[in-house]
C-alpha positions as CSV (number, residue, x, y, z in Angstrom):
1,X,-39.4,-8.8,8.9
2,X,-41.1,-10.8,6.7
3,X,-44.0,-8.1,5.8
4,X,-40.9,-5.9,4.4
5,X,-40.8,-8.3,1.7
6,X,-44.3,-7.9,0.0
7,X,-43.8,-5.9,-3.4
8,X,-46.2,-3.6,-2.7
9,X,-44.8,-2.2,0.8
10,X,-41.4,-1.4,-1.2
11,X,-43.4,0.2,-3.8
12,X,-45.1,2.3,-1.1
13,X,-42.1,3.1,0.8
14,X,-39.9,4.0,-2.3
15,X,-42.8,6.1,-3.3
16,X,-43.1,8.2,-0.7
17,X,-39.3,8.8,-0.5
18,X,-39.4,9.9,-3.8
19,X,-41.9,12.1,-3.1
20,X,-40.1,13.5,0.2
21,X,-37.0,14.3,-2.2
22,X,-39.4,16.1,-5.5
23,X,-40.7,18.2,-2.2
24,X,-37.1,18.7,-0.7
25,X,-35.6,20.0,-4.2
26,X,-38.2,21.8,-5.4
27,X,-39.0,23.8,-1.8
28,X,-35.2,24.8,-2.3
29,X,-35.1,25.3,-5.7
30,X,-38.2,27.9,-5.2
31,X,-37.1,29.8,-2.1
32,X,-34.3,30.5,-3.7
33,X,-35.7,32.2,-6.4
34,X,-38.8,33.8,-4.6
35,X,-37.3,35.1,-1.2
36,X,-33.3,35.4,-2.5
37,X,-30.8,35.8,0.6
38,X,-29.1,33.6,2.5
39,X,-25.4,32.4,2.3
40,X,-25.2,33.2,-1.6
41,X,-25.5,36.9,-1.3
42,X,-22.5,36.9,2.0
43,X,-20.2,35.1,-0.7
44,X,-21.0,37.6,-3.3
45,X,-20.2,40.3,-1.1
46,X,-17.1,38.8,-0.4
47,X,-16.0,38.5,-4.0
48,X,-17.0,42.2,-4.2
49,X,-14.1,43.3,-1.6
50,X,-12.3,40.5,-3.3
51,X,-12.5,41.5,-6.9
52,X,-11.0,45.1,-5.7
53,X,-8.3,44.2,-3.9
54,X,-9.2,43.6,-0.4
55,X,-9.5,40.4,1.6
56,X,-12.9,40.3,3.1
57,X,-12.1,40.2,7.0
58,X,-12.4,43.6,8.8
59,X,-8.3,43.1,10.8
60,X,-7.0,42.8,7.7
61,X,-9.2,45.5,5.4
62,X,-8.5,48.0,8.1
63,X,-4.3,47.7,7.7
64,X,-5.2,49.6,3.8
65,X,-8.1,51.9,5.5
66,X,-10.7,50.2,5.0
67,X,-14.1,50.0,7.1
68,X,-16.3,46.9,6.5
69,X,-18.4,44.3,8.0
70,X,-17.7,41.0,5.8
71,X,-15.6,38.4,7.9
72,X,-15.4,35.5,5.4
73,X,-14.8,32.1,6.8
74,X,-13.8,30.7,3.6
75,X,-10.0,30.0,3.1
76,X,-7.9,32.4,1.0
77,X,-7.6,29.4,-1.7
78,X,-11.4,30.1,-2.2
79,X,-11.8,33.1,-3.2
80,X,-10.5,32.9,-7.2
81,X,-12.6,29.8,-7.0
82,X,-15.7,32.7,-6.2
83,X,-15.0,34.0,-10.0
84,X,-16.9,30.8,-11.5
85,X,-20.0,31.2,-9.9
86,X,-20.7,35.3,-9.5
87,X,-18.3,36.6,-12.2
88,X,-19.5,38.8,-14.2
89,X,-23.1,38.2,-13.8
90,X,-23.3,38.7,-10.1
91,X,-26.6,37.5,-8.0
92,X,-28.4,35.7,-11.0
93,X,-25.2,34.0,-12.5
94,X,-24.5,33.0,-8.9
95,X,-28.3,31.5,-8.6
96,X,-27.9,30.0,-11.5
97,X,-24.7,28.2,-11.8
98,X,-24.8,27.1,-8.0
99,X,-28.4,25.6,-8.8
100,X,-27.2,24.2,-11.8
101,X,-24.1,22.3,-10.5
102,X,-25.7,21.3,-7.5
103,X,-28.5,19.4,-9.5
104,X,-26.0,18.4,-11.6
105,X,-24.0,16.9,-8.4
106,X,-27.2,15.0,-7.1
107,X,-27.9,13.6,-10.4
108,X,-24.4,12.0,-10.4
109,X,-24.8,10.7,-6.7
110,X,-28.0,9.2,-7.6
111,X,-26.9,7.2,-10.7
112,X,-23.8,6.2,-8.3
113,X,-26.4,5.1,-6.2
114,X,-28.9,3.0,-8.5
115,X,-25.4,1.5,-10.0
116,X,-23.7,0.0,-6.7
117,X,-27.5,-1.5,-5.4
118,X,-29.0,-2.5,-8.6
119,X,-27.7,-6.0,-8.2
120,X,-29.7,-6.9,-5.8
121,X,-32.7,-6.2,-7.8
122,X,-34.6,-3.1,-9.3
123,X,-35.8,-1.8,-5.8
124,X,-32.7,-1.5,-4.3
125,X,-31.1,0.1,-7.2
126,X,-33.8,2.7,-6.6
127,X,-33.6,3.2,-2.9
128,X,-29.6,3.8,-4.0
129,X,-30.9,6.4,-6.5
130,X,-33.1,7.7,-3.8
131,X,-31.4,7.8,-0.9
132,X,-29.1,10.7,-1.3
133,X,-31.6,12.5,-3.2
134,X,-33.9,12.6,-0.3
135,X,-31.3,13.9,2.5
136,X,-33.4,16.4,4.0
137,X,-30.6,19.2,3.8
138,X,-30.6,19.8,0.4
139,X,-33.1,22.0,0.7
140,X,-31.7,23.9,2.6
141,X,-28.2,24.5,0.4
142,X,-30.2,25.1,-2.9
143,X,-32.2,27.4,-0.5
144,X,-29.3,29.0,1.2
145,X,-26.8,28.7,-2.3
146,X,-24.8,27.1,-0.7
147,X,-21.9,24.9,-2.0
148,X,-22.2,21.5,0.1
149,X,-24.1,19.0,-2.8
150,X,-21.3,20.8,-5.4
151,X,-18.6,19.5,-3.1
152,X,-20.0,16.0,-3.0
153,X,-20.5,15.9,-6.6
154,X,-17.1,16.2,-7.0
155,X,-15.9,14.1,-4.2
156,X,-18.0,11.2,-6.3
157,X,-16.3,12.4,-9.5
158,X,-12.9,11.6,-6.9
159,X,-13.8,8.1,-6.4
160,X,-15.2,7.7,-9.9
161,X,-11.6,8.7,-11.2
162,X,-9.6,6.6,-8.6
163,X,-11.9,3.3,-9.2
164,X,-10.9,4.1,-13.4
165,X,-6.9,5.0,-12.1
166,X,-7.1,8.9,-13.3
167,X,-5.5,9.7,-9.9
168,X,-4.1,13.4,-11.3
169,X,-8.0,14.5,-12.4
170,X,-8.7,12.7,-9.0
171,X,-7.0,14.9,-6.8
172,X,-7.8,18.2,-9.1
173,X,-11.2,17.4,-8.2
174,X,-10.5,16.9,-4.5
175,X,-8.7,20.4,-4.5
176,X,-11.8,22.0,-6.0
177,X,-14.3,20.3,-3.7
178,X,-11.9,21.9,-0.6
179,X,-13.9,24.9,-1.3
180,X,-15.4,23.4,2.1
181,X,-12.5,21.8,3.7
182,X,-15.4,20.5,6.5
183,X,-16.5,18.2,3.8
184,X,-13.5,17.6,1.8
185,X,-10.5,17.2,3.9
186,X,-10.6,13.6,5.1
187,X,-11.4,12.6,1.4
188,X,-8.0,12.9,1.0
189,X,-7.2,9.7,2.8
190,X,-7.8,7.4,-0.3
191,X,-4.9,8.9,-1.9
192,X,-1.9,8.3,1.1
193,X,-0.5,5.7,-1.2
194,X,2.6,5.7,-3.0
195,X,1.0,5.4,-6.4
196,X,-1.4,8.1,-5.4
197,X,0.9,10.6,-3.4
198,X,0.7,12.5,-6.7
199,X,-2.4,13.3,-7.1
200,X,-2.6,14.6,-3.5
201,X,0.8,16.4,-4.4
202,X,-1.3,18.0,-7.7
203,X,-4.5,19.1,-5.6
204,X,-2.6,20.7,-2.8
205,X,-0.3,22.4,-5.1
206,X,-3.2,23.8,-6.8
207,X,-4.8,24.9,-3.6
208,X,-1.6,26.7,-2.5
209,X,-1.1,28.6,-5.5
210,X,-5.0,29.8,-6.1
211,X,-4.1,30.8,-2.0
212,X,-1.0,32.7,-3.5
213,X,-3.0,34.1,-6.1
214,X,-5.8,35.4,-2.9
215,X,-2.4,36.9,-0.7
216,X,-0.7,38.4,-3.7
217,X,-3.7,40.1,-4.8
218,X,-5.3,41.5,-1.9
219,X,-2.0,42.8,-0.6
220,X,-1.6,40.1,2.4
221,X,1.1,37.7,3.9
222,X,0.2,33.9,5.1
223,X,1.6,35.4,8.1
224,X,-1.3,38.0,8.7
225,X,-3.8,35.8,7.3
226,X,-2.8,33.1,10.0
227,X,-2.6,36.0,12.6
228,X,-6.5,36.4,12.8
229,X,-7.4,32.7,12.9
230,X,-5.1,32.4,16.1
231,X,-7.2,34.7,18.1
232,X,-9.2,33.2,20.7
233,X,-12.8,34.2,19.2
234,X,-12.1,34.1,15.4
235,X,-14.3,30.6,15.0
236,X,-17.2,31.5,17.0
237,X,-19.2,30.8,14.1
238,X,-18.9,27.6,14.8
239,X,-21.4,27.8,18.0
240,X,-24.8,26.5,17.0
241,X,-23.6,23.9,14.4
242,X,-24.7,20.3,14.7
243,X,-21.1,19.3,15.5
244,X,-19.5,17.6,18.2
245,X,-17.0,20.9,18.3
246,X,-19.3,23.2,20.4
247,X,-19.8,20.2,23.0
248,X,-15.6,19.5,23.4
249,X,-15.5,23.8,23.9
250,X,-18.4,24.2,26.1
251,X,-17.6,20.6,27.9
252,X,-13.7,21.1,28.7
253,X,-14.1,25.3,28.8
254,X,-11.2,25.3,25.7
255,X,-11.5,28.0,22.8
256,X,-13.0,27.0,19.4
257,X,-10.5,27.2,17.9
258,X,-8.5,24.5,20.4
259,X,-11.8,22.1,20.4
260,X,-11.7,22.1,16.5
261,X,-7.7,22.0,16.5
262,X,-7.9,18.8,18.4
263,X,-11.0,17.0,17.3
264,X,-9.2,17.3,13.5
265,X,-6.1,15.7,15.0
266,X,-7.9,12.8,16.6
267,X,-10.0,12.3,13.0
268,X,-6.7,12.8,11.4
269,X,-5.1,10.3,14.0
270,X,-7.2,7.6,13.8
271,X,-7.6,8.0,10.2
272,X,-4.4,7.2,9.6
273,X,-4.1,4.1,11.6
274,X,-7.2,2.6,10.0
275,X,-5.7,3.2,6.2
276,X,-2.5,1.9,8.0
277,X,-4.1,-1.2,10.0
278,X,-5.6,-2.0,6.4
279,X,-3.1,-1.7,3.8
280,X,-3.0,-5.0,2.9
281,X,-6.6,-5.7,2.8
282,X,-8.6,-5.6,0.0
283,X,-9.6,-2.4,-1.0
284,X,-13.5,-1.6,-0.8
285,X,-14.2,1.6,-2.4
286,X,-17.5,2.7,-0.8
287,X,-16.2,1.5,2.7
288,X,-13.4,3.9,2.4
289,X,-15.6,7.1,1.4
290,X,-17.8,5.9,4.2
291,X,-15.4,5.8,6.8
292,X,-14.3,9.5,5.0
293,X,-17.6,10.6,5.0
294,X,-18.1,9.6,8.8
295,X,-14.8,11.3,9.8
296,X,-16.1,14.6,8.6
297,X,-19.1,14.7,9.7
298,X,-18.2,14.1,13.5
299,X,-15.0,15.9,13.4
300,X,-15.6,19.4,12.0
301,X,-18.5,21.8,12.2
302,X,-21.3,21.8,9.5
303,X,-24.9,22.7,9.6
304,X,-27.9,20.5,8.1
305,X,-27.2,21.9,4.4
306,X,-24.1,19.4,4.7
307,X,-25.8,16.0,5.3
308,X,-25.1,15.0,1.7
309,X,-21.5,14.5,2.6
310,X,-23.1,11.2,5.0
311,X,-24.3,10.2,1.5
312,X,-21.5,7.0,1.1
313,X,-22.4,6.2,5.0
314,X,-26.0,5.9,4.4
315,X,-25.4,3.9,1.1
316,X,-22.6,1.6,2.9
317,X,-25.5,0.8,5.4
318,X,-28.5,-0.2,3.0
319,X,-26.1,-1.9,0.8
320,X,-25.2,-4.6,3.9
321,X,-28.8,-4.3,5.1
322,X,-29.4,-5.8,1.5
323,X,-26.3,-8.3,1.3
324,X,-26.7,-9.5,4.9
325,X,-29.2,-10.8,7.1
326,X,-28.0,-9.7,10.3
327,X,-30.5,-7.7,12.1
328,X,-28.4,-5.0,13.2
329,X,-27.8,-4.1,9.6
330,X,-30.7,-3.7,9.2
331,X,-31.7,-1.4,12.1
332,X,-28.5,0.4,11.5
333,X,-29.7,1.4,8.1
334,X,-33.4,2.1,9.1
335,X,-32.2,4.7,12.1
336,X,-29.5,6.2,9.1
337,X,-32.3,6.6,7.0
338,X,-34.5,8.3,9.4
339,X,-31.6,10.3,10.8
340,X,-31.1,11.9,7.0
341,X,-33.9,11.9,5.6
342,X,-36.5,13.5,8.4
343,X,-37.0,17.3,8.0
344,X,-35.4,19.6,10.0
345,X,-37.9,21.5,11.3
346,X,-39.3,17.8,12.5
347,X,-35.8,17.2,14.1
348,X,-35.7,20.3,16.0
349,X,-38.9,19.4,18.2
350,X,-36.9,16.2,18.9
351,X,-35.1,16.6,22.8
352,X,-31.4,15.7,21.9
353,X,-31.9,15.1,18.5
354,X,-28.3,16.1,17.0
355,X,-26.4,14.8,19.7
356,X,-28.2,11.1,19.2
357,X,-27.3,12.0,15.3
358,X,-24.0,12.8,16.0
359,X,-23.5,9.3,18.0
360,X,-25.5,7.4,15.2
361,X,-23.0,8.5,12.4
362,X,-20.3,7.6,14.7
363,X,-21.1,4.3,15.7
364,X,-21.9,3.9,12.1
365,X,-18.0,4.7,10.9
366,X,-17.0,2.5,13.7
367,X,-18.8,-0.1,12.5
368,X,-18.2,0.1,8.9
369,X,-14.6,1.0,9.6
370,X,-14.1,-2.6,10.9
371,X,-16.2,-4.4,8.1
372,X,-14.5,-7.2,6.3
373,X,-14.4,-5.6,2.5
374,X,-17.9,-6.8,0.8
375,X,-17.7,-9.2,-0.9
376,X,-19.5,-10.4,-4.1
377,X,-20.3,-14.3,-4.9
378,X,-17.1,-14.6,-6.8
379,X,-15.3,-14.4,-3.5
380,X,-13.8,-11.2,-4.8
381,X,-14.6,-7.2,-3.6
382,X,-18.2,-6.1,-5.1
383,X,-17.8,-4.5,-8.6
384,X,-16.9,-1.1,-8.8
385,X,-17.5,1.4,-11.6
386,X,-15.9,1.2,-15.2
387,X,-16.0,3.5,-17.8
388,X,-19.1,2.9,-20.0
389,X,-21.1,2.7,-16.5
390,X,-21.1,-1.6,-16.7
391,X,-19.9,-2.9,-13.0
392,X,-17.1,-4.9,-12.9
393,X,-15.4,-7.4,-10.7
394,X,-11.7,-6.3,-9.7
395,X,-9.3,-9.1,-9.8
396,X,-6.4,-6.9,-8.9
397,X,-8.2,-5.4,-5.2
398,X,-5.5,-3.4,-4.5
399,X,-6.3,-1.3,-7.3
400,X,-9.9,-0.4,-6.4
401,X,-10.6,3.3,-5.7
């Protein structure tokens, strides 16, 4: 392990994974623009239905009349939330403020990044900045306009605003990121405090009336929205994502719907008795998003565009591959890496590949879930950060995050 130490092999390696996130970006930057399609243009159609009054799913277009092929998967609370990116410009405004936020998103998980590494010198702080930026699936979302690196943007602004005690702007930006509940919904464990509840009571309240707001508009009841999630095929979408889902349907013969059903209440289970088993602990800020992240990634369906939501995993790794000399840190961190940051089209000629991904990311929440708090030399948590972007050390841990 020594030869990992010699300046110029960092230099290499952080070079080339530079250069593997430049190629990333800009591959999905330019498809985008020079072969538009994808997710993007299903959204916009949606908002088109939207806009004039009907809810975009063919059971519940055909009650006014109606004849169409758009089945959105997106929650009625999402569907006002459509207005910001294609209203009134349509396809180019879409493009352009999807590409625009997302970039803006990976710029502010990078500087998170540099900020909680650089302490154990310049290298690491750049592998922090790095390491998200080069998640192969990014491509793919600017690619596809899709909304996953928006979503993590603002789960980062979430912990950014906990660590600084703005719980209520916290939880708004929680509620906004649950534009993909996939991603966002176990981020809502950090705020099942009583000083927190809040902020959870704020986001959900503003998710519930934005889903009013969809209902009201589009002529609809909760009741008949619920109706055509309960049917037996309504999540078959989810067939052919990298998730564990597909393999609890197909294993135990249930429905989709019933695989997902239960795999959320087992996250949402054991979630629960982790924050619980670790109340009085020391709070560790990027542990908890870790654990969060973990907890999403195994327990709903996504596809490869959402890898940035393993972003605080991967980070809680290198950063204890750094702090600690223990070996299987270290490997831990290496096989992360690899697993995020080789190309898809690579990973698809690999037998088994997202299965042994899938198991990866969960040991790796197990494992990080029952990691002491890290701790800095001061024998308190590592700093978190403060408003003017300096670290600091908490003396009150149970105020972290």
């Amino acid at each position: 392990m020594s030869g990992l130490n010699r300046p110029w092999l960092r230099a290499l390696g952080l070079t080339l994974l530079a250069l593997l996130a430049v190629a990333g970006l800009l591959n999905g930057l330019l498809h985008a623009w020079l072969a538009p399609g994808g997710d993007m243009y299903l959204r916009l159609n949606e908002y088109g239905y939207f806009r004039t009054g009907v809810f975009p799913h063919p059971q519940l277009a055909l009650r006014k009349g109606l004849e169409i092929t758009a089945a959105s998967v997106y929650p009625p609370y999402a569907m006002p939330m459509f207005a910001l990116f294609f209203h009134p410009g349509g396809a180019l405004q879409g493009r352009m403020v999807i590409q625009a936020l997302s970039l803006a998103s990976l710029g502010l998980v990078s500087w998170c990044g540099y900020r909680l590494l650089r302490e154990a010198g310049v290298a690491a702080g750049v592998l922090g900045s790095l390491a998200g930026l080069a998640i192969a699936g990014n491509g793919n979302a600017l690619a596809h306009g899709q909304f996953s690196l928006i979503c993590m943007g603002l789960i980062t602004s979430q912990w950014l605003l906990l660590a600084r005690q703005r719980r209520i702007p916290a939880g708004l930006c929680w509620a906004l990121a649950m534009i993909k509940p996939q991603i966002a919904l176990p981020f809502a464990l950090p705020f099942l405090r009583a000083r927190r509840l809040r902020a959870l009571v704020a986001g959900v309240s503003l998710l519930l009336a934005l889903g009013v707001v969809a209902l009201w508009h589009t002529g609809n009841s909760p009741l008949d929205y619920l109706e055509i999630w309960t049917r037996p095929r309504s999540m078959n979408f989810i067939h052919g994502s990298q998730s564990s889902v597909t393999d609890v349907a197909d294993g135990m013969r249930f429905h989709v719907n019933s695989s997902q059903l239960v795999l959320a209440g087992l996250v949402v289970g054991f979630g629960s008795l982790w924050w619980w088993w670790r109340r009085k602990r020391p709070e560790d800020p990027l542990q908890i998003a870790a654990v969060c992240a973990v907890a999403s990634a195994v327990g709903f369906y996504h596809l490869n565009y959402d890898n940035i939501l393993m972003f605080p995993a991967l980070l809680a790794t290198l950063r204890l591959a750094i702090t600690r000399s223990y070996l299987h840190w270290r490997l831990l961190a290496a096989a992360m890496g690899l697993s995020l940051w080789i190309p898809l089209r690579v990973m698809e000629r690999i037998p088994w590949s997202g299965k042994a991904q899938l198991l990866l990311w969960l040991a790796a929440g197990v494992l990080l879930a029952l990691q002491e708090p890290e701790m800095g030399g001061n024998g308190k948590p590592l700093p978190v950060l403060r408003e003017g972007g300096e670290p600091q050390p908490q003396s009150r841990p149970t105020k972290l995050l």
